[in-house]
Each structure stands twice: as C-alpha cells, then as structure tokens.
C-alpha positions as CSV (number, residue, x, y, z in Angstrom):
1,X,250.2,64.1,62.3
2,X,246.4,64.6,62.1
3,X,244.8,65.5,65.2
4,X,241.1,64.6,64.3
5,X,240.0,62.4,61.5
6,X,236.8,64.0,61.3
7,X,237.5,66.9,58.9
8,X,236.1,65.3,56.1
9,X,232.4,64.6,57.6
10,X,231.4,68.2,58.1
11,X,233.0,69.3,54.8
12,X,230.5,66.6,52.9
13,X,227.8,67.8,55.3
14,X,228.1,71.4,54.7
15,X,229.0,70.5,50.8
16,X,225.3,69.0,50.5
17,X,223.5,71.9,52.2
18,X,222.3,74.4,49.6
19,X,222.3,77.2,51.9
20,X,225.4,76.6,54.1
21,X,228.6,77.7,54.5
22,X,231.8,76.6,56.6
23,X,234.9,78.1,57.7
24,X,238.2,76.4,59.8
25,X,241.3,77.0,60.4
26,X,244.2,74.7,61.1
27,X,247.6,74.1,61.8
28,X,248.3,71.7,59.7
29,X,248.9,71.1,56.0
30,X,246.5,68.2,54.8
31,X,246.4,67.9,51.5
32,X,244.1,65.3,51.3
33,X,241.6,68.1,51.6
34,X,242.9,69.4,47.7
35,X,241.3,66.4,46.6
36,X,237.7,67.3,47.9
37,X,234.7,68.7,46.1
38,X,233.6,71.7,48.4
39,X,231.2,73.1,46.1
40,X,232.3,76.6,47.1
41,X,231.2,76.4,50.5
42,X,233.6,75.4,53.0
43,X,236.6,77.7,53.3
44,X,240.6,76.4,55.0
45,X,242.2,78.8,56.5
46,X,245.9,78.3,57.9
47,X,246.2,79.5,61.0
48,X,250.0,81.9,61.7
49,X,251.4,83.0,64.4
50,X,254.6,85.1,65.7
51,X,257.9,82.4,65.4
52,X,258.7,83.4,69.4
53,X,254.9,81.8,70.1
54,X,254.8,79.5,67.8
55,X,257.7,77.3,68.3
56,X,255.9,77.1,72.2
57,X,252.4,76.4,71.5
58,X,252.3,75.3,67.7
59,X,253.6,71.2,68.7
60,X,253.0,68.5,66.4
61,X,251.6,71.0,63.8
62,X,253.2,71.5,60.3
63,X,255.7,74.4,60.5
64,X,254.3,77.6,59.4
65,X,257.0,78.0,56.7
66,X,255.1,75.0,55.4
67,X,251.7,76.6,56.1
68,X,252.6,79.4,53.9
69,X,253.9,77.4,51.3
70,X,250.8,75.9,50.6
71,X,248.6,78.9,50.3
72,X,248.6,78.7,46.6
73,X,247.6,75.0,46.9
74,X,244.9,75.8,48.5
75,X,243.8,78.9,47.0
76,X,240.3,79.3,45.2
C-alpha cells in the first residue's frame, strides 16, 4: 500500500538539478521506483528496525524480510 503518491515528483525534480542531491528512506518496497532514471542523485534507503518494534509501529509497511530482500534490487 503506498502511503504518498508523490515519490516520483521530487525524484524528477532533484534528477534535473545539476547540483542536487536526495536522500529517503522508506518502509516499503516500491519497485516502481527500479524503473526510474535518477541520474545518480537521489539515493532509497530501506528503513529496519528490531522485530519486537517493528511488528508495533511498522503497519501497512512491507515486512522487513521483504525490505532486505530487495537490497540488491535496488543497489547501485
């Protein structure tokens, strides 16, 4: 389930700026985002946490089994 639809928008903003740089993290997988042209400059990062604290405060997020799974995917 995405949680904002506005991912995209900054990524093409910061994609056309010659000097910038951007960094997020998130919860969930998206792969959608493999399919963008970053240029190099914006940077996922999947955010982990302890099992106890996640299964508490990580709802409606992809599992971080998941999240870890796709660190190749998304690796540079």
């Amino acid at each position: 389930m995405l949680v904002s639809g506005n991912v995209r928008e900054p990524c093409d903003l910061f994609r056309m700026l010659p000097t910038a740089k951007a960094s997020f993290a998130t919860k969930f997988v998206n792969r959608e985002l493999l399919q963008w042209d970053s240029m190099g400059r914006t940077r996922i990062r999947f955010s982990l946490m302890p099992h106890e604290t996640a299964k508490v405060t990580d709802i409606r997020t992809s599992p971080i089994a998941e999240r870890i799974a796709a660190i190749n995917d998304f690796a540079c």
